[in-house]
C-alpha positions in Angstrom: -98.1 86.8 72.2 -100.6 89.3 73.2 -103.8 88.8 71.1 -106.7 91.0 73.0 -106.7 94.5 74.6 -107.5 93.5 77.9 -105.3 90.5 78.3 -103.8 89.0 81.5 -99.9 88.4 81.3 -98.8 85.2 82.4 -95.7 83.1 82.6 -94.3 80.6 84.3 -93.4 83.0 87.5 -97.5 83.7 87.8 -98.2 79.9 87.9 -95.6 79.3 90.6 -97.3 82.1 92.9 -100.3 81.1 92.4 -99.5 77.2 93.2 -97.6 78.6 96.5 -100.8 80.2 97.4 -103.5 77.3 96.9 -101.9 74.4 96.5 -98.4 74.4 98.5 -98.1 70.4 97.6 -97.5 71.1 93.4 -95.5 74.6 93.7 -92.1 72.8 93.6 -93.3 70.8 90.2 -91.7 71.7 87.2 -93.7 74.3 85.4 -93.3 74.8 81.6 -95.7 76.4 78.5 -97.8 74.0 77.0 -99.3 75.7 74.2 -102.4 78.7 74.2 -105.5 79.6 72.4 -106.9 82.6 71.7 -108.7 81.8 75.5 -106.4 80.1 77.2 -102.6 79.7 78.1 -101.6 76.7 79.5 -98.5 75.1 81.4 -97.6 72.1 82.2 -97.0 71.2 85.3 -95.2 68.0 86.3 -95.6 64.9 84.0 -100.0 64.6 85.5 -101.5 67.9 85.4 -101.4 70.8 83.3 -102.5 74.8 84.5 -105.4 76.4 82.6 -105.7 80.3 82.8 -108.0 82.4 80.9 -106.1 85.4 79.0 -109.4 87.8 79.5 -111.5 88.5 81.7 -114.1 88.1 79.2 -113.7 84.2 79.3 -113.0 83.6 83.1 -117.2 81.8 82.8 -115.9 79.6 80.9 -113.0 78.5 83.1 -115.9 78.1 86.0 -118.3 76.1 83.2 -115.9 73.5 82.9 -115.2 73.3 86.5 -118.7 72.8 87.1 -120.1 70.6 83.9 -117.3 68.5 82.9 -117.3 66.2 86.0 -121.2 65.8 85.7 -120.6 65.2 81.3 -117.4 63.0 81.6 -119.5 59.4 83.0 -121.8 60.2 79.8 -119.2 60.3 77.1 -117.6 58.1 74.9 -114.0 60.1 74.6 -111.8 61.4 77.3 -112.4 65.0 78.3 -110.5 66.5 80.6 -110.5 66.8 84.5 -110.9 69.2 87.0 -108.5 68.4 90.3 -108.5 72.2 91.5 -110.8 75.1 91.4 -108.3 78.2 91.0 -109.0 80.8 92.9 -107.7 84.7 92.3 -104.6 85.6 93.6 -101.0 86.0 93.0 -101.3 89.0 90.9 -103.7 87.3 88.9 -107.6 88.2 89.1 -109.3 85.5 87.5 -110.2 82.1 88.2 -108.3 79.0 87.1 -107.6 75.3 86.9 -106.1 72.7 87.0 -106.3 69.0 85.2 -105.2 66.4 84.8 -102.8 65.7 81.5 -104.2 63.5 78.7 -101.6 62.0 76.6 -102.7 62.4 73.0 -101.7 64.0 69.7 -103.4 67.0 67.8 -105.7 65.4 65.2 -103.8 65.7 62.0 -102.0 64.2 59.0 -99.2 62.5 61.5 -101.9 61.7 63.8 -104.3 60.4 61.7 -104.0 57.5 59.0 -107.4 57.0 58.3 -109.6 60.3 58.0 -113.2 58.7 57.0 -112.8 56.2 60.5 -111.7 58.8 62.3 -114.6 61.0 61.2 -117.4 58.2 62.0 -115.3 57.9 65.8 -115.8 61.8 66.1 -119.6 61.4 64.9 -120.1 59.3 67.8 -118.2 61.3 70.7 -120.9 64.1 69.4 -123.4 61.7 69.0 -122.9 60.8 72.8 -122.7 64.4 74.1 -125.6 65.8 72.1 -127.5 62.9 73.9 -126.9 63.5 77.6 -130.2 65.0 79.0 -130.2 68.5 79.7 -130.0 70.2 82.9 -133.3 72.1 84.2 -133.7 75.7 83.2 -133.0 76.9 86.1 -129.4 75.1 85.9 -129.0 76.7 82.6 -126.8 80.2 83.8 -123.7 80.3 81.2 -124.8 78.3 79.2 -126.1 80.0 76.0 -123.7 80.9 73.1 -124.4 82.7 70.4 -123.3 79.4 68.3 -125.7 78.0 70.0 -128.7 80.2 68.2 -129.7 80.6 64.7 -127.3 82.3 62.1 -129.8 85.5 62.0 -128.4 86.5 65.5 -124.9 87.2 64.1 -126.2 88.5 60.2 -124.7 92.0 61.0 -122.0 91.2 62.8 -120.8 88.7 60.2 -121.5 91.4 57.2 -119.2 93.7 58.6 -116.3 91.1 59.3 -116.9 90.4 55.7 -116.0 94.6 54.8 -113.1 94.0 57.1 -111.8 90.7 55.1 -112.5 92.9 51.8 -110.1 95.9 53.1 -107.2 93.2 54.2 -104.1 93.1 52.0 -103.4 90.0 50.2 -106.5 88.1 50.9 -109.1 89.0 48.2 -109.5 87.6 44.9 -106.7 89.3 42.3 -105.4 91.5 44.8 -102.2 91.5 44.0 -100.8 92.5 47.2 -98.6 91.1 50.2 -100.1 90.1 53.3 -97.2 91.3 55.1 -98.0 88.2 57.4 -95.4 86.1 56.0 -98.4 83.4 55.8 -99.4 81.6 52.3 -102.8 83.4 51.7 -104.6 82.5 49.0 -104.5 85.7 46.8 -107.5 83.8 44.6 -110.0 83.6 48.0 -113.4 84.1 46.6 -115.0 86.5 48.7 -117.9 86.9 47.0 -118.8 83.2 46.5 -118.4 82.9 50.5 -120.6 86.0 51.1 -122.6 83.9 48.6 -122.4 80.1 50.7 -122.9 82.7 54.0 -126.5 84.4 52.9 -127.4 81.1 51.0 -127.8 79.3 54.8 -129.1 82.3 56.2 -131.7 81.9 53.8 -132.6 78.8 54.8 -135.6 78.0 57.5 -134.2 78.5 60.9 -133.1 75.5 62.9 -136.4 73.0 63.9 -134.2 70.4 65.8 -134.1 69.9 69.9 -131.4 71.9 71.8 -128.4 69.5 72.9 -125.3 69.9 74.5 -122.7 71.5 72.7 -119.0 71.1 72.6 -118.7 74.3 70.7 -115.2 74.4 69.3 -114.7 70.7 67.5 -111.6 71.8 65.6 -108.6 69.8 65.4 -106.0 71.2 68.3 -109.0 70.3 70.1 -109.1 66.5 69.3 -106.5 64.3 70.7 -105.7 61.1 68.7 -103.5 57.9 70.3 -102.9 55.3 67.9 -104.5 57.0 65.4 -108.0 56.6 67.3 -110.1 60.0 68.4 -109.1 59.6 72.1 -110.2 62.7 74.1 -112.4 66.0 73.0 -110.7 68.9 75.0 -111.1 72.7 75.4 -115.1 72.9 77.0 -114.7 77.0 77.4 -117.6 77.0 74.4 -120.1 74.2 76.2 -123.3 75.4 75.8 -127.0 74.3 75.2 -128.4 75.0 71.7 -129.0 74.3 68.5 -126.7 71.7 66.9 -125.5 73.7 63.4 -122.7 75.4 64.3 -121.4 72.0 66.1 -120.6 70.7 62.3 -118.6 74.0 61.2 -115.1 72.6 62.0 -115.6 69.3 59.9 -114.2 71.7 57.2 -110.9 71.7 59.3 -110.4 68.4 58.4 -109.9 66.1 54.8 -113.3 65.7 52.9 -113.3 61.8 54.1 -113.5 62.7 57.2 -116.5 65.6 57.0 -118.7 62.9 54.6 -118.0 60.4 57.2 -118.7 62.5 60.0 -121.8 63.5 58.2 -123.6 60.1 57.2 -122.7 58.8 60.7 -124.9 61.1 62.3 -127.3 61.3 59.5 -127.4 65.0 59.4 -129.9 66.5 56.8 -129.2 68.4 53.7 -130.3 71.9 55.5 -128.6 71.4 58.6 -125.7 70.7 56.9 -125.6 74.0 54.8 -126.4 75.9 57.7 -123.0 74.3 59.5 -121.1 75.3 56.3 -122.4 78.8 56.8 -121.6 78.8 60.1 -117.9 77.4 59.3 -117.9 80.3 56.9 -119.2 83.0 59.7 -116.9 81.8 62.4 -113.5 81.7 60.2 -114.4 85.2 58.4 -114.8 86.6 61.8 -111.4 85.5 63.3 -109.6 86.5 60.0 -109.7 90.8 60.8 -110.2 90.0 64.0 -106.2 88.1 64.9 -104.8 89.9 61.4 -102.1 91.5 63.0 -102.3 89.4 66.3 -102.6 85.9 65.8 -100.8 85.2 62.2 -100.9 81.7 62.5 -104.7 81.4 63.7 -105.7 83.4 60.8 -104.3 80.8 58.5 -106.3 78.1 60.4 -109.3 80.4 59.3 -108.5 80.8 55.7 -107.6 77.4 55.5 -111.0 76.5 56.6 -112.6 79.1 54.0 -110.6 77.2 51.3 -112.2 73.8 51.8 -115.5 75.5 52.3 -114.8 76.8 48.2 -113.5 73.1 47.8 -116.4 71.4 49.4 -119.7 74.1 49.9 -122.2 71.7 51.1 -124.1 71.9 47.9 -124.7 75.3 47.9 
C-alpha cells in the first residue's frame, strides 16, 4: 500500500539485492513482510533480525538517528529497544539508508496482550520515566534531533486549524452527517468536532510548557509497545527520538483503556496543565493523520478516530 507521493517501492526482491550487496552472509535467509508504518516497511529476515527501510526520503534521518542514538540510550533504559547490527547503505535500486536489527519477540500492546491495563500503565510510566532521565547530549551533538512534537502546541496552531477544515469536509466523520465514509471503517457519525476544536484551543490556551527538555520517544502508541507475559517488554520504532518538551510524549495514553492513562499519569506525577496540553496534543496529532491517510491508510485513520473518541470520553478535564 502506497501511502505518500514520493514513496520508495519495496518488496521482498529489494531486500534480497540489497543483502547481496552489503552483507553476502544473510542474503540466502528467508526474507518475509513483517508489518509497516506510515515510515517504515519491514521484513523479517531469518528467525534474529528483521530489515528496516524508510518509505520516503523524508524520513531516511530518522533511519540514521536510530543508528546512531539507540546503542548510546539502550544501557540507560529499563525496556528493550531495539538494536542496530548493520548500518544500510544505498544501493540495489534503493537510495536511502537502512537497517538492520535484531528481532524482539513480543506482542503489540493490546486487549490479548494485556490483562492488567492500570500495571501495565505504571510499567510504561517508568520506561518514560527512565528515558526522559538520561542526560542530554551537548548542543553541538544535538543535529536531528528537534521535532516539532518536541516544541510547544503554538508551533503547529495553523497547521492543525486547517487539518481541522479538512476533517469538517470528510464524509461520514462529523457530527449528524448522515453520510458513508466509503472507507468501509466504523466512523463515528456522532464525532464532535467542535468539542475537539474546543479540548484543541483550550491547551493552546494554556501557559507554554516551563519544564526541562528530555529525551523523547515520540511515538508511544501501542504497535509500538511490545508486551511478553503481559509485562511492557520493549519500546520500539525511535524514527521520532528527539529532545524537547515532554507534552506531546503523553498524547498516545489515549490509545489505550482509561486504567492505563490514570495509571500512567499518577506514576509520573504529571501536573494538571501538562496533562491538558498532552490531550491537546493527542487531539492535534490524530486530527492531522485523519485527511491526511483518508484515502490511503484506512486502517490508520481509524487508530486516529479511535483516539479522538476516548479524548470525548476522557478530555483531561477540560
Amino acid at each position: 500500500m502506497t501511502l505518500h507521493e514520493d514513496e520508495i517501492p519495496t518488496d521482498e526482491l529489494l531486500v534480497r539485492r540489497l543483502l547481496a550487496q552489503q552483507r553476502p552472509e544473510w542474503a540466502e535467509l528467508p526474507v518475509r513482510a513483517a508489518g509497516s508504518g506510515t515510515d517504515n516497511r519491514m521484513f523479517r529476515l531469518g528467525d534474529g533480525l528483521l530489515v528496516r527501510l524508510p518509505r520516503t526520503p523524508g524520513t531516511a534521518d530518522a533511519v540514521r538517528k536510530e543508528q546512531v542514538w539507540l546503542p548510546r540510550l539502550a544501557p540507560e533504559l529499563t525496556c528493550v529497544v531495539p538494536e542496530p547490527v548493520h548500518r544500510g547503505r544505498p544501493g540495489g535500486g534503493f537510495p536511502l539508508p537502512w537497517s538492520v536489527y535484531r528481532w524482539i519477540e513480543g506482542a503489540e500492546a493490546g486487549p490479548e496482550s494485556v490483562a492488567d491495563w492500570a500495571a501495565f500503565g505504571t510499567e510504561l510510566a517508568a520506561a518514560v520515566r527512565a528515558l526522559h532521565a538520561v542526560p542530554l547530549p551537548p548542543e553541538d551533538e544535538r543535529h536531528g534531533l528537534q521535532w516539532y512534537r518536541g516544541e510547544e502546541l503554538a508551533a503547529c496552531a495553523d497547521s492543525i486549524g486547517a487539518s481541522f477544515a479538512q476533517a469538517r469536509a470528510l464524509p461520514g466523520l462529523g457530527q449528524d452527517s448522515g453520510q458513508d465514509s466509503g472507507q468501509g471503517l466504523d466512523l463515528d457519525r456522532d464525532l464532535d468536532l467542535d468539542r475537539l476544536e474546543a479540548v484543541w484551543r483550550a491547551a493552546l490556551a494554556l501557559p507554554a510548557p516551563s519544564a526541562p527538555p528530555v529525551w523523547l520517544h515520540g511515538d508511544l502508541k501501542p504497535s509500538n509497545l511490545l508486551v511478553r507475559d503481559g509485562r511492557l517488554h520493549a519500546l520500539i520504532d525511535f524514527g521520532c527520538l528527539s529532545i524537547g518538551f515532554p507534552d506531546a510524549e503523553h498524547a498516545p495514553l489515549w490509545d489505550v483503556p482509561a486504567a492505563a492513562r490514570h495509571a500512567y499519569r499518577a506514576a509520573l506525577g504529571v501536573d494538571e496543565q501538562t496533562w491538558q496540553r498532552a490531550c491537546g496534543w493527542a487531539v492535534a496529532v490524530a486530527i492531522s493523520g485523519v485527511p491526511y491517510y483518508w484515502e490511503s491508510d484506512p486502517a490508520f485513520v481509524a487508530e486516529c478516530v479511535a483516539r479522538l473518541r476516548a479524548v470525548l470520553d476522557d478530555p483531561a478535564g477540560l
